[in-house]
C-alpha positions in Angstrom: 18.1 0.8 127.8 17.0 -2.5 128.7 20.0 -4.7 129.5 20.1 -9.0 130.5 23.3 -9.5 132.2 24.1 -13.0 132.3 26.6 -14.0 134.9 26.9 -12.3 138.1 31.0 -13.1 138.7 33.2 -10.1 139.0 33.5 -9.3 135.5 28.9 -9.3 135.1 28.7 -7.9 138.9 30.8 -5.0 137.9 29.2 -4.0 134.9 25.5 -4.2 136.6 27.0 -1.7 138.2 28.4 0.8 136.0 25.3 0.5 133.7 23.0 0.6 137.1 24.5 4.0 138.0 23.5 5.1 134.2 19.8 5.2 134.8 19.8 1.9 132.5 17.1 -1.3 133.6 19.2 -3.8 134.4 18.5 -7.4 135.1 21.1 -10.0 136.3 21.0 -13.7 135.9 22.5 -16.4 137.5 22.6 -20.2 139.3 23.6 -18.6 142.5 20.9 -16.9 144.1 23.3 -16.1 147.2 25.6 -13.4 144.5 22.4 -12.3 143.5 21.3 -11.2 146.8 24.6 -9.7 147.2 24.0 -7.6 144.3 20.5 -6.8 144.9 21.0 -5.2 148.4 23.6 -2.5 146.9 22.0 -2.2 143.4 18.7 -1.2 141.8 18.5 -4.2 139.5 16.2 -7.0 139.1 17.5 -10.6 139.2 16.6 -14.0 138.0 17.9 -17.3 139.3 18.5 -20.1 136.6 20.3 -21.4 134.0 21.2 -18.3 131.6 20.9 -20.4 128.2 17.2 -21.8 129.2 14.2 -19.8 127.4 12.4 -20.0 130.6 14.6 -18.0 132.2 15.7 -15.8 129.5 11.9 -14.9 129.1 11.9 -14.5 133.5 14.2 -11.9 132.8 12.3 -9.9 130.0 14.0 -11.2 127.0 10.8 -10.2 125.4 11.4 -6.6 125.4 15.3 -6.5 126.4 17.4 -4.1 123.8 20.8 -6.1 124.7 21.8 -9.6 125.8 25.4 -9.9 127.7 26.7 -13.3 128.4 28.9 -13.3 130.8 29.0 -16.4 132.4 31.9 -19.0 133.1 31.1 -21.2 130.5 31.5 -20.1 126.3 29.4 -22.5 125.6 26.5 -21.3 127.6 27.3 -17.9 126.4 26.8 -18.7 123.1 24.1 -21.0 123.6 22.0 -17.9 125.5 22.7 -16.1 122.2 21.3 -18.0 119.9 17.9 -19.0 122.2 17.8 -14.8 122.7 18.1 -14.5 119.0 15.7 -17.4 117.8 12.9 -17.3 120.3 12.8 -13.3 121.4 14.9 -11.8 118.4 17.0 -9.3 120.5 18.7 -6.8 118.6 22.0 -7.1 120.4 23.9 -10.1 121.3 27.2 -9.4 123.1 29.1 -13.1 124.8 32.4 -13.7 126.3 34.5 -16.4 124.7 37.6 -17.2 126.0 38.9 -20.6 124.3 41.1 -20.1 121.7 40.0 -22.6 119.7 36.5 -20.9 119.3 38.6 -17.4 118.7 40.7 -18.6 116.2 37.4 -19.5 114.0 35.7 -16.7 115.0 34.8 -15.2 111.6 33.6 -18.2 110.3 31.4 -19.2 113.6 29.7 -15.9 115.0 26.9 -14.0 112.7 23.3 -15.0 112.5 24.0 -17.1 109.9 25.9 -18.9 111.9 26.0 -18.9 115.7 24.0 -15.4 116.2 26.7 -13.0 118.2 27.2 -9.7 117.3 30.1 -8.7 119.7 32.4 -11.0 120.8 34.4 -10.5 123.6 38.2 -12.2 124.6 39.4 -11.5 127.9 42.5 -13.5 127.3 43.8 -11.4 124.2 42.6 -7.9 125.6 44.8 -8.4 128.7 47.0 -9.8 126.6 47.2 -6.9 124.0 47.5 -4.7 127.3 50.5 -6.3 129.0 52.5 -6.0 125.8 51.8 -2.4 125.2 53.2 -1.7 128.7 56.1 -3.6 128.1 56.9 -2.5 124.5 56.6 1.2 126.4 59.1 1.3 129.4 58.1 3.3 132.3 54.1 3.7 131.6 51.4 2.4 133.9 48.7 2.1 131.5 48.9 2.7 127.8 45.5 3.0 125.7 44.4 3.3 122.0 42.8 5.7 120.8 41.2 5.7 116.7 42.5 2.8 116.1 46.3 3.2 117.6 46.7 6.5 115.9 46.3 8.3 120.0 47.3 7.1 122.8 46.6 8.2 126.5 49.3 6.9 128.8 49.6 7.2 132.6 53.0 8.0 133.8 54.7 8.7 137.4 56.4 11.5 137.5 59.6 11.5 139.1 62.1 14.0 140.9 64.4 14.9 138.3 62.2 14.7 135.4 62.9 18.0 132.9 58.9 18.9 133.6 58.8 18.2 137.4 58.5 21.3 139.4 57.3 23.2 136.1 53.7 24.7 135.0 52.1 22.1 132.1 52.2 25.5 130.0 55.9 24.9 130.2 55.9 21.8 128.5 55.5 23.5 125.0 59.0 25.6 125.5 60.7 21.9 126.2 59.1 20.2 123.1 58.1 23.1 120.5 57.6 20.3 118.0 55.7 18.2 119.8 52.0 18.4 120.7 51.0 17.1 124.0 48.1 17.9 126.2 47.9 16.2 130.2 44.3 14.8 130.4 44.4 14.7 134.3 46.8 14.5 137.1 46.4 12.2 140.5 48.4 13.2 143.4 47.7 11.0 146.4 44.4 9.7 145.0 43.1 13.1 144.8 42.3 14.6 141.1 43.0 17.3 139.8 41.8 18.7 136.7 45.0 20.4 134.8 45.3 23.8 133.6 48.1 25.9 132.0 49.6 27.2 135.3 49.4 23.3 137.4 52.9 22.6 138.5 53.9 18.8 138.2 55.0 17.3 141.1 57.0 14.2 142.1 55.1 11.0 142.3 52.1 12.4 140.8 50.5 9.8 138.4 50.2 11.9 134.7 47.9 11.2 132.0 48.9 12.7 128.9 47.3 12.0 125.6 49.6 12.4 122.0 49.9 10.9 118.7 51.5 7.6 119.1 55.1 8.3 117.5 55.1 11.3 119.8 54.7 9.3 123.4 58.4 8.5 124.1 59.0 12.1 124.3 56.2 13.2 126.2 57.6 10.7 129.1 60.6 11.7 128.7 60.1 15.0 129.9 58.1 13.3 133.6 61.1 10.8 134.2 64.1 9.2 133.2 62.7 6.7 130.6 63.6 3.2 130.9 65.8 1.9 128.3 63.8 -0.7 126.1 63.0 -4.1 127.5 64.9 -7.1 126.0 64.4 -9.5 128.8 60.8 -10.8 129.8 60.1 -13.7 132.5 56.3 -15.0 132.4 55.0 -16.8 135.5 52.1 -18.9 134.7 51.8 -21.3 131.6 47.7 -20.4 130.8 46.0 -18.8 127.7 47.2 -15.4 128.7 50.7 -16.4 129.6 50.9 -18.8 126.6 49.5 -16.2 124.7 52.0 -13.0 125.4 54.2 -15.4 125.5 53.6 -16.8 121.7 53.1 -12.4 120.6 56.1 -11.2 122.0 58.7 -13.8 121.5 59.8 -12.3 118.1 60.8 -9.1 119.7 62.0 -10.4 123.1 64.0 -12.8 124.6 61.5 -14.6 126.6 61.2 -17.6 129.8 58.1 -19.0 131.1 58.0 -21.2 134.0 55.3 -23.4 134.6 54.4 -25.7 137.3 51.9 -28.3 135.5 54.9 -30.6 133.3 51.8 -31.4 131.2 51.4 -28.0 129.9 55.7 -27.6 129.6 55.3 -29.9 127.3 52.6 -27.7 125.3 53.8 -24.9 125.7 57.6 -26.6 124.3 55.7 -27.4 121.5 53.5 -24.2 120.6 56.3 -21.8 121.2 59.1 -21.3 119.0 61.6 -19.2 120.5 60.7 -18.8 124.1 62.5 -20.7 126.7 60.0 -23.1 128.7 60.8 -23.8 132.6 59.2 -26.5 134.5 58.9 -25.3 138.2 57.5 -22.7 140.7 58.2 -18.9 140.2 57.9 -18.7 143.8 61.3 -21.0 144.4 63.7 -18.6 144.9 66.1 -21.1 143.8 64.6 -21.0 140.4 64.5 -17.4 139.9 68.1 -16.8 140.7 69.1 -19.5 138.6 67.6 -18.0 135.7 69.2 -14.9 136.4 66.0 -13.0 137.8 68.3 -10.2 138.5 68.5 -9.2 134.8 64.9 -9.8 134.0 63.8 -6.6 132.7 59.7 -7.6 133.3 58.9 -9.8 135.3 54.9 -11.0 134.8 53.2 -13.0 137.2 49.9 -14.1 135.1 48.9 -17.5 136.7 45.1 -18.0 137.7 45.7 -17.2 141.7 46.2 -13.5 142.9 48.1 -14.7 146.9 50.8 -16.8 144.2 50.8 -14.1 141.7 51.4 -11.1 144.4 53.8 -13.0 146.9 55.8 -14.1 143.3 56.2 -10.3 142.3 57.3 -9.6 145.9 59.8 -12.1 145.4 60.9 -11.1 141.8 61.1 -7.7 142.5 63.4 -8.4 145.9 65.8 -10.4 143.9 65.9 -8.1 141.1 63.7 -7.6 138.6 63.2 -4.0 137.7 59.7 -4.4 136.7 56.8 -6.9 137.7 53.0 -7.1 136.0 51.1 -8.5 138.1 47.6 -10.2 137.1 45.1 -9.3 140.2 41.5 -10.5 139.9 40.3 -9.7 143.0 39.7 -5.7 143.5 40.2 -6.2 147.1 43.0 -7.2 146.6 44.6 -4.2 143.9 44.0 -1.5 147.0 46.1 -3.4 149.4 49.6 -3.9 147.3 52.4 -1.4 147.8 55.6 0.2 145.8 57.0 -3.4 145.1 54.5 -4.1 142.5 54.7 -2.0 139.8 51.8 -2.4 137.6 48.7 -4.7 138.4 46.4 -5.6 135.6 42.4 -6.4 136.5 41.2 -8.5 133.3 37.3 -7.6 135.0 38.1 -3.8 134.3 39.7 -4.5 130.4 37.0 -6.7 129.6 34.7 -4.0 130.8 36.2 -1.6 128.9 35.8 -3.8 126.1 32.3 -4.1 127.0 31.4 -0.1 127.5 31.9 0.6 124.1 29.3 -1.4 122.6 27.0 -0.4 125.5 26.9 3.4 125.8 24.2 5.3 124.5 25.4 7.8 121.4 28.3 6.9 119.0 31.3 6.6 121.5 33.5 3.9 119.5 36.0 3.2 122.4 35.7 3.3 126.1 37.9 2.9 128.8 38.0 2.6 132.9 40.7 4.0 134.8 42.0 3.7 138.5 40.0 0.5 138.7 36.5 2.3 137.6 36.8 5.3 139.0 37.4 7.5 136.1 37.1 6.8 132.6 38.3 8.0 128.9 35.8 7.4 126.0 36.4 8.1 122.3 32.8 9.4 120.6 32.2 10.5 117.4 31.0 13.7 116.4 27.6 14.3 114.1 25.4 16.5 112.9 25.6 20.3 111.4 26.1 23.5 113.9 22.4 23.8 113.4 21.6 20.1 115.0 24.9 19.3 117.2 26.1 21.4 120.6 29.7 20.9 119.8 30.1 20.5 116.0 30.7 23.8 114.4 31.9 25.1 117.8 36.0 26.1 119.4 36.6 24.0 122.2 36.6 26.6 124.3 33.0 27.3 123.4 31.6 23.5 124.5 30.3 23.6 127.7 31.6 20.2 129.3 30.6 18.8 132.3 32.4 19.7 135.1 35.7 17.3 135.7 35.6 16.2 131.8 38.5 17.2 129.6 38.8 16.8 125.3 42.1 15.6 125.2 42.8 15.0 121.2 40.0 15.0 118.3 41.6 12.5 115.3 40.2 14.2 112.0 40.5 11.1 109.1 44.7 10.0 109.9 45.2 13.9 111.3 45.9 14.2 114.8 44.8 17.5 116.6 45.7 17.4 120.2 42.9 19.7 122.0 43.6 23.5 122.2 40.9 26.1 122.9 40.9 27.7 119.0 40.4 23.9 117.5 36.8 23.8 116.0 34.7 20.1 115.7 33.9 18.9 112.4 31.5 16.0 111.1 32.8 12.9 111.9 35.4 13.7 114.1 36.7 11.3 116.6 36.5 13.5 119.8 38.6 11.8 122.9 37.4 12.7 126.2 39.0 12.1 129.8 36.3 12.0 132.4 37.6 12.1 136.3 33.9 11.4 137.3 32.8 8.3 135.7 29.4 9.2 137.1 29.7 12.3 134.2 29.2 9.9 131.3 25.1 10.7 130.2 25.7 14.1 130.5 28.7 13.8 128.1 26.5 11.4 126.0 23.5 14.1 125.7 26.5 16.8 124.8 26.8 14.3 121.4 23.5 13.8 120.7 22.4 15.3 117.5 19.2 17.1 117.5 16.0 17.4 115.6 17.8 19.7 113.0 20.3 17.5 111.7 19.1 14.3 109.0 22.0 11.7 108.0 
């Protein structure tokens, strides 16, 4: 596939590449010609330097022939502007941008579509990091919680701890604690090492468990790898942005929510867009502040301003005076390998909005993709076609599929019927097949597994 990447920042660096390492031609665009060398000397790509909304560069960069257009860039505007000179002048099938004002978003039906302003996918980073800070929050104890066919699965990434009813057990075991509730652990990672479960793997403390189940059936599963936290009622947000603004403005309903904020400009917004939330004009790095507000019965503490040192040295300081949980917003990757035990949970808004991204990229049907552990492994959701005449895994047990190694089938979602994967379940048509892959590097193997054949005619 022939992919324009426009942007080379974190978010369209990182995605050259994952697509780069997928055998796919990429070409990256951007003013800075110093990132582009950068890129260039560890990846096969070609890039352009110039303005990414300019035909002349657009056509530079093979807009002629190009299958997909991603706009990536700092600025919507020149994201969407890219778009609509990609669709009127070289008519390329797919237009993917990144838009991050709310004000755009909040017309988006009636802007985007080539009637209109010609996008086909439009990507938020602010609400997709948003939408994942309040699914850890509204589940105690998880490090990462993701949807599955349309929230009906989840996969969730627990650690386990000493004392938990499962800890020292075989996974086999699991099915004597819970008879009535289906479960299946996708992958386990003990001191950064994977391991690829089976039956007989014993769960140990501090490993970090993903399990997959249907969504009513998560609370359980966790509760069998650790004492789970009681449900969070108290929730402090450092950091008066879009995203802070924004979880701030979803969750207040449910929680009983503070935000401090530094600029009295945006107190004063914030005052006025929020209904029930409590607005503090200050630094969540003032000691002072915190204990005033009683940071000592914050039950999340979420540091979600635009600078990783603030946010980072603000969770150290939450969590010393306190808190018993702190999400912490980390941009730069560097950055996510150094932090220890004190920060619980860091969230990279490059690897969501990648994730975002993957599933309107990959080759085949795969309707939903994920990273994990910052990249390194991933967890797709692909739908199944074709007959047993035309497809290598419709018609077939799981146990008869031959996966690539370190790739799991964790649950297949059959219309609104949950099947968590055991080797006697059989693929059907249309089936929504979710897959945990350990190797990321794994994913156009698992891609040509799903491809129908020459047999099958929808």
């Amino acid at each position: 596939m022939k992919i324009i990447i426009l942007g080379a920042g974190q978010v369209g660096g990182t995605l050259a590449e994952h697509m780069a390492n997928e055998q796919n031609d990429i070409t990256v665009v951007d003013i800075n010609g110093d990132k582009l060398r950068a890129l260039q000397d560890k990846l096969d790509i070609g890039t352009v330097t110039g303005e990414a909304s300019h035909p002349s560069t657009l056509s530079k960069a093979g807009a002629e022939d190009a299958d997909m257009i991603i706009a990536v860039t700092n600025s919507d505007e020149i994201n969407m502007m890219a778009c609509q000179v990609a669709h009127t002048l070289f008519n390329t099938p797919t237009k993917i941008s990144r838009v991050r004002s709310p004000s755009y978003l909040r017309h988006q039906d009636a802007l985007f579509g080539n009637a209109n302003i010609p996008v086909d996918v439009i990507i938020g980073p602010e609400q997709l990091v948003t939408k994942n800070i309040r699914q850890l929050i509204s589940n105690p104890g998880a490090l990462q919680v993701l949807d599955f066919a349309e929230g009906r699965v989840q996969l969730v990434a627990v650690k386990a701890i000493y004392g938990g009813p499962i800890v020292g057990h075989e996974i086999q075991d699991l099915r004597k604690h819970m008879p009535k509730t289906d479960t299946r652990v996708a992958a386990i990672f003990r001191q950064d090492r994977s391991i690829i479960p089976v039956g007989s793997t014993v769960i140990e403390a501090d490993d970090e468990v993903f399990f997959i189940a249907a969504k009513e059936n998560i609370r359980t599963v966790m509760a069998e790898l650790r004492k789970v936290d009681k449900p969070y009622k108290r929730v402090m947000i450092a950091g008066g942005g879009n995203i802070g603004a924004t979880l701030a403005q979803t969750i207040e309903d449910q929680y009983q929510v503070k935000i401090i904020e530094l600029s009295y400009k945006r107190c004063r917004i914030l005052s006025e867009r929020l209904k029930r939330s409590i607005v503090l004009h200050g630094s969540a790095s003032e000691p002072s502040l915190l204990s005033a507000e009683n940071i000592e019965s914050t039950d999340v503490f979420c540091a979600l301003t635009n600078n990783d040192e603030s946010n980072i040295m603000m969770s150290m300081l939450a969590k010393r005076m306190g808190a018993k949980k702190v999400i912490t917003l980390i941009t730069n990757p560097a950055y996510a390998d150094l932090v220890g035990d004190e920060i619980d949970i860091s969230i990279s808004p490059q690897q969501i909005t990648i994730g975002s991204l993957l599933a309107h990229i990959r080759r085949g049907d795969i309707s939903t993709a994920h990273p994990l552990r910052r990249g390194a492994a991933e967890a797709i959701e692909v739908i199944a076609h074709g007959d047993a005449y035309s497809s290598k895994v419709v018609g077939r047990r799981l146990d008869e599929i031959g996966l690539p190694e370190s790739v799991t089938i964790g649950a297949i979602v059959r219309k609104d019927e949950v099947l968590i994967a055991h080797s006697h379940v059989v693929v059907e048509t249309d089936d929504h097949v979710i897959l945990f892959l350990v190797d990321r590097s794994k994913i156009s193997a698992v891609e040509k597994l799903f491809a129908v054949g020459f047999g099958f005619f929808s």
